[in-house]
C-alpha positions in Angstrom: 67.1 89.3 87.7 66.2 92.1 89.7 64.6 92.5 93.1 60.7 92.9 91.8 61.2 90.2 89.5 62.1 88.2 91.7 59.6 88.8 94.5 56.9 88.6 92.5 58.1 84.9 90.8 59.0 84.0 94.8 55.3 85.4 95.4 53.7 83.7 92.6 55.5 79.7 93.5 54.6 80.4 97.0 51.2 80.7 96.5 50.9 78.2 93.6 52.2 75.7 96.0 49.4 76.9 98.6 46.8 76.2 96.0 47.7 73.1 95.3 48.0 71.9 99.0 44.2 73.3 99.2 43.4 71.2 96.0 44.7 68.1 97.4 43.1 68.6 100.7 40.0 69.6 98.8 40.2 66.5 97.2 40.7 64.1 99.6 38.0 65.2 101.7 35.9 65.1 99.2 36.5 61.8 98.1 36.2 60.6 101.8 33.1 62.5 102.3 31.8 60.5 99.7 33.0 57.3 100.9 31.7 58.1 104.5 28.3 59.0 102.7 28.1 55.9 100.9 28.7 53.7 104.2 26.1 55.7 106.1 23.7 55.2 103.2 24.4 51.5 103.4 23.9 51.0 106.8 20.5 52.8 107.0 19.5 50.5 104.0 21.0 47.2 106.3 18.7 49.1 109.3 15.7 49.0 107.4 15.8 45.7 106.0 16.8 43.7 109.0 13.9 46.1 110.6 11.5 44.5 108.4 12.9 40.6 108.3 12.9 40.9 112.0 9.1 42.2 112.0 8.5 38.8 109.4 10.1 36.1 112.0 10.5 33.4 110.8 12.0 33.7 107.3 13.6 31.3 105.0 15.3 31.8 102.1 12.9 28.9 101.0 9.8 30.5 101.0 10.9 32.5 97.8 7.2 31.6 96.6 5.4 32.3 99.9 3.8 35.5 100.4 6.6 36.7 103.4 8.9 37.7 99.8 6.0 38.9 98.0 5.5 41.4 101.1 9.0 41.9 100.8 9.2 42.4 97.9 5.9 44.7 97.7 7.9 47.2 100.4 11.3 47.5 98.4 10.0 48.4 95.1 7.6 51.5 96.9 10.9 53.0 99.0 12.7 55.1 97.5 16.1 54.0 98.8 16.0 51.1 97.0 16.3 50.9 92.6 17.5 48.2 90.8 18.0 46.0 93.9 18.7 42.0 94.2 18.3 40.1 96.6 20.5 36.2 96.7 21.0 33.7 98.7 24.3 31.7 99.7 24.7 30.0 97.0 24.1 33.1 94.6 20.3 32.3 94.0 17.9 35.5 93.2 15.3 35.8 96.1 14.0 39.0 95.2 14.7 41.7 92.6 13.3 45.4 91.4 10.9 44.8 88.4 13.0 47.5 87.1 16.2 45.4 86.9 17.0 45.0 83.6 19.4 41.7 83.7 19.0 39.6 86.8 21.7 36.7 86.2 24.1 39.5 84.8 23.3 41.0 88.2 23.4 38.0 90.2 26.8 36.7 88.6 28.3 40.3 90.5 31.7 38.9 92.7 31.2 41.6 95.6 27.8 39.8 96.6 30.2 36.6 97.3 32.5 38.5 99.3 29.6 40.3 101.4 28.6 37.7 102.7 31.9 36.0 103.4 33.0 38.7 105.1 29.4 40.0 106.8 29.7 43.1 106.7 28.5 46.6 104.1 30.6 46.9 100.9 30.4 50.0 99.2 32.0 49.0 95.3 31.1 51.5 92.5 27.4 52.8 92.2 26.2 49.9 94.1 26.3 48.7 98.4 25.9 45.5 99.2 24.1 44.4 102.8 24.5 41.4 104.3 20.9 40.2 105.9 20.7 37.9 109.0 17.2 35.9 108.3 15.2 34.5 111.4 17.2 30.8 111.5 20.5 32.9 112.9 22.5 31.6 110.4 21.6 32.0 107.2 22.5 35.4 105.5 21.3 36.9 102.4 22.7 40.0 100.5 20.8 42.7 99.2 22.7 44.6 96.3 21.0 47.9 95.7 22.0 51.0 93.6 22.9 54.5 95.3 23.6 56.5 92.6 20.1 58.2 93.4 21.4 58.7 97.3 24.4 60.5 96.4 26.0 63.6 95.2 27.3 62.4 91.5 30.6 62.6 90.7 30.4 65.3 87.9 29.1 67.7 90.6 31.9 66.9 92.7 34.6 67.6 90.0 32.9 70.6 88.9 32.7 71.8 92.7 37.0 70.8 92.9 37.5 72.9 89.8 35.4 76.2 91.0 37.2 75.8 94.0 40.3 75.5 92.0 39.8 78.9 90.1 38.7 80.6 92.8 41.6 80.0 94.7 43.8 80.6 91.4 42.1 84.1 90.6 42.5 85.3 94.7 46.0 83.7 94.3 46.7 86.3 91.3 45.1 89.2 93.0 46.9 88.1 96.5 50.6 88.3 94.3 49.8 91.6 92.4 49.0 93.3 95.7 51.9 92.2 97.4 54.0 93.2 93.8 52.4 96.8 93.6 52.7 97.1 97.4 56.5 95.8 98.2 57.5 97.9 94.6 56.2 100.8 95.5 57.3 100.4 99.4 60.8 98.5 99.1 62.1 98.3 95.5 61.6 101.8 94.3 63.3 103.5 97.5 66.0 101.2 97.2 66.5 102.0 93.8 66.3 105.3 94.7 69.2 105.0 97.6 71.0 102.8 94.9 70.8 105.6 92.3 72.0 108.0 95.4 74.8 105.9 96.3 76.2 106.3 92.6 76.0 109.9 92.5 77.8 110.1 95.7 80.3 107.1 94.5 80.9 109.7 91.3 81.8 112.7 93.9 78.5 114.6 93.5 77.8 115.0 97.3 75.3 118.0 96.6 72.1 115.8 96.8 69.6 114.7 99.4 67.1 111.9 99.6 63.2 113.7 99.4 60.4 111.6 100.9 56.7 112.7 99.8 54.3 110.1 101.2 55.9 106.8 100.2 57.6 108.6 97.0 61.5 108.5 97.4 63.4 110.9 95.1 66.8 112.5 94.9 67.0 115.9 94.9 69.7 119.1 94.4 71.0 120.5 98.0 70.3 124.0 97.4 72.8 126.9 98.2 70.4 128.4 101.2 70.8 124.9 102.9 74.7 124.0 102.4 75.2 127.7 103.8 72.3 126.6 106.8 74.4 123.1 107.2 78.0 125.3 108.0 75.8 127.6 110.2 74.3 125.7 112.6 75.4 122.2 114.0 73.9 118.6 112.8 70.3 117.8 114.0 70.0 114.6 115.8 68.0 111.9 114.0 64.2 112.5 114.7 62.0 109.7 115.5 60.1 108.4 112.2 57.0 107.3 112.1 58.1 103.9 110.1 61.0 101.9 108.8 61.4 103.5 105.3 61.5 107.3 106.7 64.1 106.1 109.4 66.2 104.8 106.4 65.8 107.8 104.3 66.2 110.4 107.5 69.9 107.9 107.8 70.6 108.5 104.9 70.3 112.2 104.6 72.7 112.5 107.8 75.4 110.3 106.6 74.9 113.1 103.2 75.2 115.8 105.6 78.5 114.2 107.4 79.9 113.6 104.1 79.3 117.3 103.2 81.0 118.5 106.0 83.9 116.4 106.0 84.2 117.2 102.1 84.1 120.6 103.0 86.7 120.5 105.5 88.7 118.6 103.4 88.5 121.1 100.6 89.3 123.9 102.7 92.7 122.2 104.2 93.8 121.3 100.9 93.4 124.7 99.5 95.2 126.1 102.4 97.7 122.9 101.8 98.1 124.0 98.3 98.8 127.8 99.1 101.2 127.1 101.4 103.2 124.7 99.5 102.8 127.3 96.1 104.2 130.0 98.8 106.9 127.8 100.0 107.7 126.5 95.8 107.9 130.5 95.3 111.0 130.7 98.0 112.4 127.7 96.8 112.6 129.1 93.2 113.9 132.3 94.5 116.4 130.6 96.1 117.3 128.4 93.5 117.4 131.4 90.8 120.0 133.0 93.0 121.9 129.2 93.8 121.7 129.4 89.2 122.7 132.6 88.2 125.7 132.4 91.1 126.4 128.9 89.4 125.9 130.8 85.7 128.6 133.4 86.9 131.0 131.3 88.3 131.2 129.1 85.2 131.1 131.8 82.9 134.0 133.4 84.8 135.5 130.0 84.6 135.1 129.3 81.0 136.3 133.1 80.2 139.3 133.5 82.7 140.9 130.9 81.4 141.7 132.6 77.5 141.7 135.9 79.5 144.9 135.0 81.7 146.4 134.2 78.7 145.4 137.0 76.7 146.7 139.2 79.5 149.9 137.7 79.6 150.4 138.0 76.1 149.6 141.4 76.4 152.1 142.5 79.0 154.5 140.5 76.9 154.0 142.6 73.7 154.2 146.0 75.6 157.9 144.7 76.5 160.4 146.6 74.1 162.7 144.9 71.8 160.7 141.6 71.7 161.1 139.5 68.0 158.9 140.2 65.3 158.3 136.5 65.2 157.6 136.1 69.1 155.3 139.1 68.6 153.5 137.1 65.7 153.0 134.0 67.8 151.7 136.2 70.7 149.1 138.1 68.8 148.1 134.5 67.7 147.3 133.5 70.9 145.5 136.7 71.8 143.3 136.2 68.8 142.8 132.9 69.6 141.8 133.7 73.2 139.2 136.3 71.8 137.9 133.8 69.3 137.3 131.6 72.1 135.5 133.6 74.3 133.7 134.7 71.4 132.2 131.4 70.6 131.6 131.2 74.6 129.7 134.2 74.4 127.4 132.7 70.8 126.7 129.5 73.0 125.6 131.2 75.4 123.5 133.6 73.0 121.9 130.2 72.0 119.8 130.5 75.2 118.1 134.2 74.4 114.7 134.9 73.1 115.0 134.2 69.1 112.2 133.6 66.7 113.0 130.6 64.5 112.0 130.8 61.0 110.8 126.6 60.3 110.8 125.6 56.7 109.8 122.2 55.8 112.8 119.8 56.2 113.4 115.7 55.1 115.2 114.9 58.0 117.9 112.0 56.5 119.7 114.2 54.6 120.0 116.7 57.5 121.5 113.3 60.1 123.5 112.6 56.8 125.5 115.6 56.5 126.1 115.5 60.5 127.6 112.1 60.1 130.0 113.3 57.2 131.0 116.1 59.5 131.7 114.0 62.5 132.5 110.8 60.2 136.8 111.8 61.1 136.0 111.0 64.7 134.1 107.7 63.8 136.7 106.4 61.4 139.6 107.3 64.3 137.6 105.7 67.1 136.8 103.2 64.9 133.4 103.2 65.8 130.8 101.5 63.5 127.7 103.3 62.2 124.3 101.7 61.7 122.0 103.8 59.7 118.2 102.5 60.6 116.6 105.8 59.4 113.5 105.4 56.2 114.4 107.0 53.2 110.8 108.2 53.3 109.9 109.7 56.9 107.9 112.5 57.1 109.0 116.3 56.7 109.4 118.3 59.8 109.4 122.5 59.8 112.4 123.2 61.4 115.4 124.9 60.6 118.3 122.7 59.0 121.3 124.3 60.2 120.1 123.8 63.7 118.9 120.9 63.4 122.3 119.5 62.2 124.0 121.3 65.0 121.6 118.9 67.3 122.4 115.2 65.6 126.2 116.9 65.4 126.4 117.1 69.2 124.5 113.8 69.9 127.0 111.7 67.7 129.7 113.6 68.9 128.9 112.8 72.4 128.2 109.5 71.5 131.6 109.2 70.1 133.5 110.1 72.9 130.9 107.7 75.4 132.4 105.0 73.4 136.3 106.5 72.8 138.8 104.7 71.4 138.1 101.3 71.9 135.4 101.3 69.6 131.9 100.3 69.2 128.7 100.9 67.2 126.5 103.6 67.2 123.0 103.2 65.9 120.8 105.6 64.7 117.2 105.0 63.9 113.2 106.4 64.1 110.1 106.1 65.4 106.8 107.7 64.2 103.4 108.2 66.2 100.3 110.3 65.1 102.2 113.8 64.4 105.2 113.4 65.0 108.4 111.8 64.5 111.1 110.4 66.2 114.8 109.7 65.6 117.1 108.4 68.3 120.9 108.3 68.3 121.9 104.9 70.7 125.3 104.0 71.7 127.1 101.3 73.6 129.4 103.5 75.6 130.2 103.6 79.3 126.3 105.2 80.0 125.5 107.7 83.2 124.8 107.0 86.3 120.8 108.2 87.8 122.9 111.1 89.3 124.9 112.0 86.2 121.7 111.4 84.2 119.6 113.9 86.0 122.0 116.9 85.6 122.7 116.1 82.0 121.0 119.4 80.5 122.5 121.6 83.4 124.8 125.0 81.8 128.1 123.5 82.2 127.9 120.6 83.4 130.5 117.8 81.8 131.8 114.7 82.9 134.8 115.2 80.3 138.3 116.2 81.5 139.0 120.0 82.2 139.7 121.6 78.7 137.8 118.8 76.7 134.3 120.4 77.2 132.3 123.1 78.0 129.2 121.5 79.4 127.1 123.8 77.2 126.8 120.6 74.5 123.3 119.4 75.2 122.1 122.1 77.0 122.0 124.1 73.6 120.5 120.7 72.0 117.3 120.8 74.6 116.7 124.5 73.8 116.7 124.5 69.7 114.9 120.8 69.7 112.4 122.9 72.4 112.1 126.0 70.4 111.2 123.6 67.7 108.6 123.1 69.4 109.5 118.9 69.9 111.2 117.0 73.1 114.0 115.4 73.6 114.5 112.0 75.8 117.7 110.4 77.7 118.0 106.7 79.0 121.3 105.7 79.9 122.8 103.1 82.5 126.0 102.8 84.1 128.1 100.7 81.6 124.6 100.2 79.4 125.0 102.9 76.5 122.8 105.8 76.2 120.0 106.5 73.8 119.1 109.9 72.9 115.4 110.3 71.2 114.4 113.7 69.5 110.9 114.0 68.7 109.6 116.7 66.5 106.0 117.2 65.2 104.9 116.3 62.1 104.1 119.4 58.9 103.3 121.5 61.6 104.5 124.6 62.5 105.7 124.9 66.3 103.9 127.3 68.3 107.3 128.5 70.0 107.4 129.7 72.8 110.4 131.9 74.6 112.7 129.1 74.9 114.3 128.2 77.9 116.7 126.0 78.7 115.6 122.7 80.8 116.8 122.9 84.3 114.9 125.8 86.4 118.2 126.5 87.2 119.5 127.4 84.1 116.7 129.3 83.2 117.4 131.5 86.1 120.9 131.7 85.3 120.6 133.3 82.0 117.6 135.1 82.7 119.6 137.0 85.7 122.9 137.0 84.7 122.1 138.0 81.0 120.3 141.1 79.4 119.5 141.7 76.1 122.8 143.7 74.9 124.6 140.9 75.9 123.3 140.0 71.8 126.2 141.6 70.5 129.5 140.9 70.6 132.2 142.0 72.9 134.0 145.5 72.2 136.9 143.8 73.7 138.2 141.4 76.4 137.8 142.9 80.0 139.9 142.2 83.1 138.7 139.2 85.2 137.5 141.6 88.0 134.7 143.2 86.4 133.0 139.8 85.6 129.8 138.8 87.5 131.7 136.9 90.0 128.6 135.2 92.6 129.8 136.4 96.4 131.2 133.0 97.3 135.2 132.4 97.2 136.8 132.4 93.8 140.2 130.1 93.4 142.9 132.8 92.3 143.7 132.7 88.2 146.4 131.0 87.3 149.8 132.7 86.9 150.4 133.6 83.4 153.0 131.7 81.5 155.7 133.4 79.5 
C-alpha cells in the first residue's frame, strides 16, 4: 500500500472514530437533557398543586363530592400543564380526572402511581410524571399522573436533530480528510517520490541530475554542462538557510549530488590515469617479454637444429677423408640426409606458425578422428591402451580443412598415448554440441599435469618428454590450426587425474580467420622476431651452428662429433 493510501485510510478511521465519540456524546446529552427536562417539568407541576391544596386547607381525600375537588378540578382542566391527568388516592381510587381522559380505570390500574406514592417522591416513566400530593391531614398522600408529552421536545425532533448532527459532522469529516490528502500529497508524498525516483537514478550511476524546487513542485532535472564545468570551478556553497522543512531537504539533497559529482569525478580521473599507467607499464612488460620469447625461440631452435647439424658435420669431415669404404660412405650420406630431413621438418613445424590463409571446406568430423585413430591405432595396440569411441554418427559439419584437422586429433591421441605408456589404460573420445558449434574432446587416464606444467602447455618447445622423444612444438601447432579455424581449444588436467583435451569448432560457418598466432604472448613474439617471411622456403643447405640466431646469453658448447 503506498504512503497516500495509507494516510488518507489513517485520516479517514481517525476521524470516523471522532464522529462517533461526538455522536455518543451527542446522544447522551441529549437523552439526559431530556430526562433533566422532564424532572423539572414534574416538579413545577408538584409546586403548583401542593400551591393550590395548601391554599384549600383542609382537604380530604373524602370530600371527592364536595366543591374543594370541583374547584380542583375546575383549575386543572383550564392550565395548560396539565392533559389527560388523574388524580387517586392510596388505595388506587380516582379523585379527580381530565374530562378528556379517555379510559379512567385503564388509567387508574397504571403500577407507577403505586410506587409514587410508596416511594414519595416525582417519577418520570414514559409520556407521563407522576406527583406525589401531601393533603392538609399530613399524612395522607395522593398522586397526580399527568401527560407531558405537550411540555416536551418529542422524540422524533430529537432523532432527527442526532442525525443532522451526524451528517454534518460526516460531510466536514470528508472535507477535513481530502484537505489533509491533497495537502500532505502534494507537500510530503510527491517530493518523496520525487527523492525516491532521484535516489534510483543515482543507484543506476546517472549522477548528472539535480532536485528543482518551483513553489511546492519537486522535480528532477539534467545537470547542465555550464554548471558541472561551474561545480569544478569554484568550491561547494555552504547550505543556505531555507525558509521551511521541504526546501532544506531538497537544498540536502542537491549537496550530497554535488559531493557525489566531485568524488565521481575524481574517481574517474585517477582511474584513467590508473589505467594509462598500467597500459604504459603492460607495453614494457610485453617488450620485455618479446625479447625474454624470441631469445627463448633462438635458443631452442639452435637446440633443436645443432643437434642433426653436429652430426651432419661430422659426417661431412668424414667423407672428405680419402680412401674411406664405399659402404661407410653410403651409411654416412644416410645420416647426412637424415640430419637434413630433420631439420627440414623442424623448419615446416615451425612454418605452421606463419600467416596462411586456410581454404575451409565443409567436413563430417567422425571420419576425420577415424582415420587419426587408424594412424595412431600401432601405438594403442602396443600400449595396450583401450579406445572408447562416444562420437554421433550424425554431428554436425564443420568448414575446416581435413588434413589439418587430422593432424590435430593425431597429436592429441598421440599425446594421450604416451600420458598413459605402457601400462595401459583407456582413452575416451567423445562430443559436445551448443548453439553453433561443436565440440569433441579426447580424455585420458594418464599421469595428468601439474597447474605449473598445465599453464606452459602451448609454449614453442616446451615438453615434459625425455631429450630426443619430443620437440615441444606438438600442441603448440594444435592451438594455432584449431585457432585459424577459427574454434578454441580447452585443457583440464590433474596431477595423477588424466587430462581432457576439448576442441571446439563453429558450426556451417566459415571462420573469419584471423593472422594466427600461436597462444602464449611469448611465442607470438618469438616467431614474429625471430622469423621473416623467406624463412617460407626451404633451406638451400645446412649452415654452421655459428650463424644461427643465438640469444646473447651463454650457449653450452655442441657436442663432440662421433666417428
Amino acid at each position: 500500500m503506498s504512503l497516500r493510501y495509507k494516510i488518507f485510510l489513517g485520516a479517514g478511521l481517525t476521524m470516523i472514530a471522532v464522529v462517533s465519540l461526538l455522536t455518543l456524546h451527542i446522544s447522551v446529552e441529549t437523552l439526559t437533557r431530556a430526562a433533566d427536562e422532564r424532572r423539572r417539568i414534574g416538579n413545577l407541576i408538584f409546586h403548583v398543586v401542593q400551591e393550590w391544596i395548601d391554599e384549600r386547607r383542609p382537604v380530604s381525600a373524602a370530600a371527592a363530592d364536595a366543591e374543594t375537588w370541583v374547584e380542583f378540578n375546575r383549575r386543572l382542566s383550564k392550565n395548560d400543564l396539565f392533559r389527560s391527568w388523574l388524580i387517586v388516592d392510596s388505595s388506587s381510587k380516582a379523585l379527580a380526572w381530565d374530562p378528556d381522559l379517555q379510559d379512567v380505570e385503564v388509567a387508574r390500574a397504571d403500577p407507577n402511581l403505586a410506587l409514587a406514592a410508596k416511594r414519595q417522591e416525582i417519577t418520570v416513566s414514559g409520556n407521563h410524571v407522576y406527583v406525589p400530593l401531601v393533603l392538609s391531614e399530613g399524612s395522607q398522600v395522593v398522586v397526580l399522573r399527568n401527560d407531558i408529552r405537550h411540555l416536551t421536545v418529542p422524540e422524533t425532533y430529537i432523532t432527527q436533530l442526532i442525525k443532522s448532527d451526524i451528517g454534518i459532522m460526516a460531510l466536514g469529516t470528508v472535507l477535513l480528510v481530502l484537505i489533509l490528502y491533497i495537502l500532505l500529497n502534494a507537500l510530503v508524498v510527491r517530493p518523496l517520490e520525487t527523492l525516491s525516483d532521484a535516489s534510483r537514478a543515482i543507484a543506476a550511476g546517472n549522477y548528472k541530475i539535480a532536485i528543482g524546487l518551483q513553489g511546492a513542485v519537486v522535480r528532477v532535472r539534467e545537470v547542465t554542462k555550464e554548471e558541472e564545468e561551474r561545480e569544478e570551478a569554484l568550491p561547494p556553497a555552504p547550505a543556505l538557510e531555507q525558509p521551511d522543512e521541504l526546501y532544506r531537504l531538497v537544498d540536502s539533497f542537491n549537496q550530497m549530488l554535488r559531493a557525489i559529482r566531485s568524488r565521481d569525478r575524481n574517481l574517474q580521473r585517477k582511474i584513467r590515469e590508473a589505467t594509462d599507467q598500467i597500459q604504459e607499464t603492460q607495453r614494457g612488460l610485453m617488450v620485455a617479454q618479446k625479447l625474454s620469447a624470441t631469445g627463448t625461440l633462438a635458443a631452442g631452435i639452435a637446440h633443436e637444429i645443432n643437434n642433426p647439424l653436429g652430426g651432419l658435420i661430422n659426417a661431412a669431415r668424414t667423407l672428405q677423408k680419402p680412401g674411406i669404404a664405399e659402404e661407410r660412405r653410403q651409411t654416412y650420406l644416410k645420416l647426412i640426409v637424415d640430419g637434413l630431413a630433420r631439420i627440414g621438418d623442424i623448419v615446416k613445424m615451425l612454418l605452421q606458425f606463419s600467416p596462411r590463409q586456410p581454404n575451409p571446406c565443409p567436413v563430417e568430423l567422425r571420419p576425420v578422428v577415424e582415420r587419426a585413430v587408424a594412424l595412431v591405432q600401432h601405438k594403442l595396440t602396443k600400449y595396450q591402451i583401450r579406445l572408447e569411441d562416444a562420437l554421433d554418427p550424425g554431428l554436425p559439419l564443420v568448414f575446416a580443412e581435413p588434413q589439418e584437422l587430422q593432424q590435430v586429433f593425431v597429436n592429441l591421441l598421440m599425446n594421450a598415448a604416451d600420458a598413459i605408456g605402457k601400462r595401459g589404460g583407456r582413452i575416451r573420445v567423445f562430443h559436445e554440441t551448443r548453439p553453433g558449434e561443436v565440440t569433441v574432446a579426447v580424455q585420458d587416464d594418464g599421469c595428468g599435469m601439474e597447474p605449473q606444467v598445465l599453464e606452459k602447455a602451448f609454449d614453442l618447445f616446451f615438453t615434459t618428454k625425455p631429450a630426443g622423444e619430443g620437440t615441444g612444438l606438438g600442441l603448440a601447432v594444435v592451438h594455432n590450426i584449431v585457432q585459424g579455424h577459427g574454434g578454441r581449444i580447452e585443457l583440464q588436467s590433474g596431477k595423477g587425474g588424466g587430462t581432457t583435451v576439448r576442441v571446439t569448432l563453429p558450426i556451417r560457418k566459415a571462420p573469419a580467420v584471423p593472422p594466427p598466432a600461436p597462444p602464449p604472448a611469448q611465442a607470438q613474439a618469438s616467431l614474429q622476431g625471430a622469423l621473416s617471411p623467406s624463412d617460407a622456403a626451404p633451406p638451400p643447405a645446412p649452415a654452421p651452428a655459428p650463424t644461427l640466431a643465438v640469444p646473447p646469453q651463454p650457449q653450452p658448447p655442441p657436442a663432440p662429433p662421433n666417428a
